[in-house]
N, C-alpha and C positions, 0 to 999 in steps of 0.2 A: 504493500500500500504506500504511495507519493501522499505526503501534505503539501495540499495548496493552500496557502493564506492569501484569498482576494482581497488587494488592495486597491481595486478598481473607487473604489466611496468616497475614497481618504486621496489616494496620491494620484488616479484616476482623475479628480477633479479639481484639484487643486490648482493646475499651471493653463486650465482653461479661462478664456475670459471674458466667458460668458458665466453668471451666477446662478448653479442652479437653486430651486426652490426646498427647504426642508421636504415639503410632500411628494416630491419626485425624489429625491437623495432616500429618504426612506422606501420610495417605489422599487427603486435598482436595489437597495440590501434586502427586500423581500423577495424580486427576483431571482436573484443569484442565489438566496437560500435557499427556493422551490427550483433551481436546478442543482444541490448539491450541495452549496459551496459553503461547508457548516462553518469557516472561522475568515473573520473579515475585520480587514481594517476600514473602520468607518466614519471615522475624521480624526482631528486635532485641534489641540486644546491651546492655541497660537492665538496671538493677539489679530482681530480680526483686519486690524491695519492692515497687519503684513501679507497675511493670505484672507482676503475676503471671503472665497469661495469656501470655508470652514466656520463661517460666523455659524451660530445656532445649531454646535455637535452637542451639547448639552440636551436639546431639545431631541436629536437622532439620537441620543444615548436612549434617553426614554423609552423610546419609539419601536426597538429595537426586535425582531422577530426571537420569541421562546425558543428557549438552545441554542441560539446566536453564542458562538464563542468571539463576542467583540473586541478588537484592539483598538485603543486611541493613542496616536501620537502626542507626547507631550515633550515640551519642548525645557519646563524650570520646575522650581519650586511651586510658582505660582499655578502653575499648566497642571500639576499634579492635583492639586487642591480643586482646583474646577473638573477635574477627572472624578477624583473619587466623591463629590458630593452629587453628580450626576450618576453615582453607584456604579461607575467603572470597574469588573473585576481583572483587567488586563492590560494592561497600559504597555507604550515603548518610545527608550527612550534614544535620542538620535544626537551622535558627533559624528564625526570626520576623520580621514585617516589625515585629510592635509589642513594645516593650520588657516591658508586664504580660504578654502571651502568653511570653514566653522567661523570664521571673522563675518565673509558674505551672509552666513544661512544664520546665525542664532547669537552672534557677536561678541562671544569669545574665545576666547585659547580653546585647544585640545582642553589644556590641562585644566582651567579653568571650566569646562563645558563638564567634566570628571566630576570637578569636587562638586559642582549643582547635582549633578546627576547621583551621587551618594546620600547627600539630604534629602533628595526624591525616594530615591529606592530607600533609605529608612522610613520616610513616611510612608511609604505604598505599604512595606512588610508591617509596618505597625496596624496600619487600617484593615489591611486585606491580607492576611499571612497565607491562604489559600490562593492566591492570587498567583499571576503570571509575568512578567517583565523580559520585553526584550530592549536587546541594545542593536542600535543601528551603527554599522560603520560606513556613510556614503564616502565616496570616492575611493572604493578602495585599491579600485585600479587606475583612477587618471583622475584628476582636478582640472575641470575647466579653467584656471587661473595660471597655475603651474607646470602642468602635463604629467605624464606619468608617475606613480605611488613607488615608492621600495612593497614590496610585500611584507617584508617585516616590519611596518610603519605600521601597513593596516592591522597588520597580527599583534604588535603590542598594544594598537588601543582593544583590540578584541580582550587580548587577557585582562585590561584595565577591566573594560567591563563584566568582567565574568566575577574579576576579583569584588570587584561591587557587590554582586549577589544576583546577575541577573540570569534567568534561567535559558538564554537561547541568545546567540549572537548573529544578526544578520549582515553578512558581507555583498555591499552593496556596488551595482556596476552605473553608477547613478548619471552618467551622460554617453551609457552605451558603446565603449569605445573596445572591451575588452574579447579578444581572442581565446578559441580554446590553448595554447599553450601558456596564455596568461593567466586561465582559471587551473592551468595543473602548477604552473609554479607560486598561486596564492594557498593553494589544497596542500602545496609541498612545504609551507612555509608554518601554515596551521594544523600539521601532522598532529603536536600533541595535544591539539584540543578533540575530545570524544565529538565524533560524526554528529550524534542524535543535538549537540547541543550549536551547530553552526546550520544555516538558512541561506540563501543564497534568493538575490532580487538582480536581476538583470531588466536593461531598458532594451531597447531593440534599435535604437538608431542608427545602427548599420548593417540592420540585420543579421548579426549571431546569438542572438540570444538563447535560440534552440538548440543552436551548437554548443552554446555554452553548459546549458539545463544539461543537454544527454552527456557531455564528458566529466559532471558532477555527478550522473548517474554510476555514470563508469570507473568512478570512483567512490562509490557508495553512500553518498548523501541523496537524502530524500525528504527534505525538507524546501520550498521554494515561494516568492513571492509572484504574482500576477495581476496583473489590471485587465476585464474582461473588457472584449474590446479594443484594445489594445490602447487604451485610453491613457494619456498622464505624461509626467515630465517631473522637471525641478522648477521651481519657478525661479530657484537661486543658481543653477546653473545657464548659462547660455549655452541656445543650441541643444541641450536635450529633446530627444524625442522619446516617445511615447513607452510605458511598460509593454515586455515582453505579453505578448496575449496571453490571455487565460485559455481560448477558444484553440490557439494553437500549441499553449503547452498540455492541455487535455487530449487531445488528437494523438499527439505525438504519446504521453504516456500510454494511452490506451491502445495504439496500433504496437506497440511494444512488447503488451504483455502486461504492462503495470494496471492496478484497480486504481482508481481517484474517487468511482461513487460520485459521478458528476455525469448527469445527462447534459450530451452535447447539443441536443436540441434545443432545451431549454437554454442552454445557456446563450446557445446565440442568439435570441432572440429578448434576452434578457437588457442588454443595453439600448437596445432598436428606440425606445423612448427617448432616452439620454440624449441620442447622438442626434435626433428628430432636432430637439430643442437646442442644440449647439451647432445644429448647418453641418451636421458632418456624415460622412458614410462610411460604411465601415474598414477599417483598417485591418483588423485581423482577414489574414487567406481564408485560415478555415472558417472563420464565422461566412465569411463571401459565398464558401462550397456547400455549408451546409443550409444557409436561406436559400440557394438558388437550386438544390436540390442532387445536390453533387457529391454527398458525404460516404 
């Protein structure tokens, strides 16, 4: 069995710029649960300044479909406190392998982004000790500011975060730049961290993202994040394109041989609202193959 974490809600709709509505953002996390997709990142808890198109996750906290295993992005101390009185039991918390990505995206240091990030994850374990926590490392492979990561840059803030207490690290390819030989020498680099406890989020902006998914396959992690639809970006990166599909990393796991437990019909049909209300068509291939009847 692959984990998919649909983060089509949350990072799906963030870098769009058009605003969608609470009752359609809750339309698409009902959708995608009545195709499968039981654990979903479903906003963040960001000053609505900065990412407008997350104002009112409090109100989709609510809102939220029964058994929904929901994640919210939080960004501080503050971010966590608006999470957990909206009865968040999931939260995750996001730095940077490179110092300009974390200045640009949340305004400070690595190190500094760390020590917030430990007064968070002590509150969360205090509030929600059954609760969940992951750490994001975006850029782990290239910074749109500075260009390519050391691998062990991304793997020391990984261990930071794990030392925190956080139960799952997500190594992120956050403006899509990274090759499978990239993803065996970051795999190579984070050898002693146990498989079950690293995630993997590729964007697809130059198309390998699938190549990327199946040589983490092939090296036994089965953990991964996607946007249905292939919907999303960074709004702090320039030139990011859209997450890896959800429609085309379900395909791909199911013609393999892997369970996901996600009907592909439903699922393609599941953004068709969304993408209505933002002027767009669809980006994912197989979402394409499967509305036109070609799956």
């Amino acid at each position: 069995m692959v984990r998919i974490i649909e983060v089509g809600p949350r990072d799906g709709l963030q870098n769009e710029r058009e605003t969608i509505s609470l009752s359609a953002r809750l339309d698409l996390i009902f959708a995608l649960a009545e195709a499968g997709l039981a654990e979903q990142e479903f906003g963040s808890f960001v000053s609505p300044k900065a990412v407008p198109q997350m104002a009112g996750t409090d109100e989709v906290a609510a809102g939220l479909p029964t058994g929904l295993t929901g994640w919210a992005l939080v960004p501080n101390v503050k971010g966590m406190e608006r999470a957990l009185a909206s009865g968040c039991r999931n939260a995750a918390l996001f730095t940077a392998a490179s110092e300009d990505f974390v200045q640009a995206n949340i305004r400070m240091s690595i190190a500094e982004s760390l020590e917030v990030f430990a007064e968070a994850a002590g509150l969360f374990r205090s509030r929600v000790p059954e609760g969940r926590l992951r750490g994001i490392v975006s850029t782990a492979f290239e910074c749109p500011f500075v260009g390519r990561v050391d691998p062990e840059a991304a793997v020391a803030v990984a261990h930071e975060l794990l030392e925190l207490g956080v139960d799952e690290v997500v190594l992120a390819d956050t403006i899509g730049t990274a090759g499978p030989s990239e993803v065996k020498r970051l795999a190579a680099a984070a050898s002693d961290i146990p498989k079950e406890k690293l995630a993997w989020h590729f964007h697809d902006t130059r198309g390998t993202a699938v190549a990327n998914v199946w040589t983490c396959l092939e090296l036994g992690y089965r953990s991964f994040d996607s946007a249905a639809g292939g919907l999303g970006g960074c709004p702090f990166a320039p030139g990011a394109g859209g997450n890896l599909a959800t429609e085309d990393l379900v395909y791909l796991l199911e013609r393999e041989g892997f369970r996901t437990g996600v009907d592909l019909e439903l699922l393609a049909r599941a953004t068709l609202p969304v993408l209505d209300l933002l002027g767009r068509e669809p980006e994912s291939k197989v979402q394409r193959a499967v509305l036109a009847g070609r799956s």
